[in-house]
FIBA-934643 format. One record per atom (N, C-alpha, C): residue in one letter; z, x, y. Coordinates in steps of 0.02 Angstrom, whole numbers, plus 50000, padded with zeros to 5 digits. Layout:
REM FIBA-934643
aZXY
...
REM end
This chain:
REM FIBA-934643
x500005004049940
x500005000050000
x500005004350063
x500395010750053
x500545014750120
x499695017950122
x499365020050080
x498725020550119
x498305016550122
x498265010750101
x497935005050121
x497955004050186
x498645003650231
x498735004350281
x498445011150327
x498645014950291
x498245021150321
x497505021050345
x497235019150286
x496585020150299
x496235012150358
x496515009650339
x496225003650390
x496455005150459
x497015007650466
x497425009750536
x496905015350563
x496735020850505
x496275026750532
x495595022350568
x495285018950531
x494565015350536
x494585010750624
x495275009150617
x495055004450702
x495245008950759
x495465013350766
x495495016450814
x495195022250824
x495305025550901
x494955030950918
x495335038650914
x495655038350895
x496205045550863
x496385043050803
x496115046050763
x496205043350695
x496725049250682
x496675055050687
x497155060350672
x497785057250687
x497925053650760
x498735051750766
x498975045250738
x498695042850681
x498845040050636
x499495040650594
x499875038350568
x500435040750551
x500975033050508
x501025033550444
x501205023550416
x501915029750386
x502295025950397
x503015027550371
x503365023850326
x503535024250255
x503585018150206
x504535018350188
x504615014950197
x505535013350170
x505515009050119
x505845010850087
x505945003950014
x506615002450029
x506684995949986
x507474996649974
x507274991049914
x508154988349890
x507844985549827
x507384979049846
x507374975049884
x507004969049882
x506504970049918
x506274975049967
x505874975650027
x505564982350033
x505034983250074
x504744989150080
x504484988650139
x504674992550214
x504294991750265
x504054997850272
x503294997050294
x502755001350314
x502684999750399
x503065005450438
x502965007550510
x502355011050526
x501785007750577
x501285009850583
x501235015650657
x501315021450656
x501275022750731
x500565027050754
x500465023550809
x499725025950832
x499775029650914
x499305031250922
x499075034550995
x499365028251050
x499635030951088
x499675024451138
x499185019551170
x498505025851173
x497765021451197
x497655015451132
x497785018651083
x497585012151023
x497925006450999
x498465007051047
x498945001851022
x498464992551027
x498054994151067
x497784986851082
x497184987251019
x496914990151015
x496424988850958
x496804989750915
x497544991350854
x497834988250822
x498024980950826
x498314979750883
x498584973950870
x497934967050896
x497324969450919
x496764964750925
x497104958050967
x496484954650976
x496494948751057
x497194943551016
x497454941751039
x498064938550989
x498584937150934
x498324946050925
x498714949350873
x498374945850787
x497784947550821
x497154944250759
x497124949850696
x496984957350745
x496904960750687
x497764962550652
x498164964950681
x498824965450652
x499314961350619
x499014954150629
x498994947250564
x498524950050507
x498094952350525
x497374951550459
x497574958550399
x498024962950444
x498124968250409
x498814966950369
x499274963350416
x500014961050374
x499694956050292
x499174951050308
x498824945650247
x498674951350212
x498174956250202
x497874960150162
x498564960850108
x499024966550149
x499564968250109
x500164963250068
x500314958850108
x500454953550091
x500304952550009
x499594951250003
x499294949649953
x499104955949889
x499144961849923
x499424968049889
x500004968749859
x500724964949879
x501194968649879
x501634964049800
x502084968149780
x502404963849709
x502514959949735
x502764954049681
x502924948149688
x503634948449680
x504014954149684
x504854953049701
x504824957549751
x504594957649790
x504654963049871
x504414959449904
x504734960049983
x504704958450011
x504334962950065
x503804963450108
x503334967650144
x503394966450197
x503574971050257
x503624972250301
x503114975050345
x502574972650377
x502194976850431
x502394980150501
x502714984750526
x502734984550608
x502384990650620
x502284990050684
x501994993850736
x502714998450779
x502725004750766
x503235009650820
x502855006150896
x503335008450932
x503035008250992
x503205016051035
REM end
């Protein structure tokens, strides 16, 4: 899941190098922290937070069915 995120996070923006998904588990949950370039923060999160919904569904639908998935964005 953590490069699933990766690689879609690399693909929409324009510094793909400052890309960077940070994964925590614990027993019921797993959050994946996404941190990007400050210029890219808007093309992550897209016109109404379209694309950063579309990327939380993907994983969502990736993730076990006893975990709980966490998407955020560092700021």
């Amino acid at each position: 899941m953590k490069e699933l995120v990766e690689l879609l996070a690399k693909s929409l923006v324009a510094h793909p190098d400052d890309v960077y998904v940070r994964k925590e588990e614990s027993a019921d949950s797993i959050l994946l922290e996404i941190t990007v370039n400050k210029e890219d923060l808007g093309q992550i999160i897209g016109k109404r937070g379209r694309v950063i919904k579309a990327i939380r569904t993907l994983v969502w639908a990736c993730a076990p069915a006893d975990k709980r998935v966490l998407v955020e964005l560092a700021e």
